[in-house]
C-alpha angles and dihedrals in degrees: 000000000000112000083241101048089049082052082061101040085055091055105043091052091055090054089053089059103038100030103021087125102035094052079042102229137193108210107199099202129193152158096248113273099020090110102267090126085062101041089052092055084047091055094037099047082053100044095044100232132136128254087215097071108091092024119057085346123059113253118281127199118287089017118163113225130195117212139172095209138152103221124306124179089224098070098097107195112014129206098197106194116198133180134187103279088226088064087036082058103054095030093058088040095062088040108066085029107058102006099052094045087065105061100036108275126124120236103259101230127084096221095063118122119186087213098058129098114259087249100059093043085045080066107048085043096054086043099052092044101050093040093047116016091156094073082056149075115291096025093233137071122252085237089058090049093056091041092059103046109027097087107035117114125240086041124136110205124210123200107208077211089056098053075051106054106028100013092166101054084036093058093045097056093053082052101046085048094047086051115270112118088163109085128199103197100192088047083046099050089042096061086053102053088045099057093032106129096249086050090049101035096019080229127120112246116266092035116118137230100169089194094055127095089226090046100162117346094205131132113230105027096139099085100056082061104035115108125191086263097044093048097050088048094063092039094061088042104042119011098112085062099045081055090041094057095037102250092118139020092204142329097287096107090070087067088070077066102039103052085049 
């Protein structure tokens, strides 16, 4: 980062802090990989703001901006994004193994070997991250997050399945919260086509560029990359908050793994 553009990030995050309700701010938060970078470019492409402010620009009025945070009393009206663990999992994976590769970055975990399966350096990934989330980005686990924000008041919680499945009604609940109660449809169902993932990757859904950092944009695909012992791993690490969050009942699905 340019000595001029880390000026403006400290001053953008102060401004975060002293005039977060005054700019009037949306701050889209997220453990990384859950979908807040596309539910900030659905809110941003509404509501007509740059991306640019908050990252090479200061920050400007109405301004969207994206955070990996555990929870902060500044923020003045959070977009909490959350995703099953099990997809958060596969998605970052691929992300810092193949993404970041490609653009020069090594893969941040120690246990990594460039000649293992997916599937085998998905564990040790999952296991290193999970054992030990201070020594990565973002400092923090997925379970702590959760754990922060899942129960504070004034929140507006966003499911990534749910942009999926009902994008429409979904949109329009993050704008009503945020404070726009007035709809336009056609300007709605134009930012979503214009940030769906074929727009964006010219790509059908479902079809994979493991070096993009839009790689997939499916709901589910877990389960093409869990093993028995993957699967039992997130299960021990993370089972109360796929219940909490309604993703599971109980462990049984790992038994789908488990008898094959």
């Amino acid at each position: 980062m340019s000595y001029s553009r880390k000026i403006i990030s400290r001053a953008n995050d102060v401004a975060t802090i002293v005039a977060c309700k005054r700019l009037n701010l949306t701050h889209v938060n997220e453990y990384p990989k859950c979908g807040g970078t596309w539910i900030s470019r659905l809110l941003r492409s509404y509501i007509g703001v740059n991306r640019d402010y908050g990252i090479s620009r200061l920050v400007r009025p109405n301004a969207v901006i994206q955070k990996h945070k555990l929870f902060t009393p500044y923020f003045k009206r959070p977009v909490i994004v959350v995703r099953d663990p099990r997809d958060v999992w596969v998605s970052y994976f691929f992300y810092e193994a193949y993404h970041h590769k490609s653009t020069g970055r090594k893969v941040d975990i120690r246990s990594y070997d460039e000649n293992a399966s997916d599937e085998q350096n998905l564990y040790r990934y999952i296991e290193e991250k999970t054992q030990f989330p201070e020594r990565f980005d973002p400092g923090f686990s997925y379970n702590k997050f959760l754990e922060n924000w899942l129960d504070k008041p004034d929140i507006h919680l966003v499911r990534y399945e749910a942009m999926h499945s009902h994008p429409e009604q979904t949109l329009i609940g993050i704008l009503n919260y945020i404070g726009i109660e007035t709809i336009d449809h056609s300007k709605l169902r134009a930012a979503i086509q214009d940030n769906s993932f074929g727009n964006i990757t010219g790509r059908e859904a479902g079809t994979e560029d493991k070096n993009s950092h839009k790689r997939k944009g499916i709901v589910g695909d877990w389960k093409n990359l869990f093993t028995a012992e993957i699967a039992t791993l997130v299960c021990e690490t993370q089972q109360v908050n796929l219940q909490k969050l309604g993703y599971e009942t109980d462990g049984t699905w790992v038994d789908e793994f488990t008898r094959s």
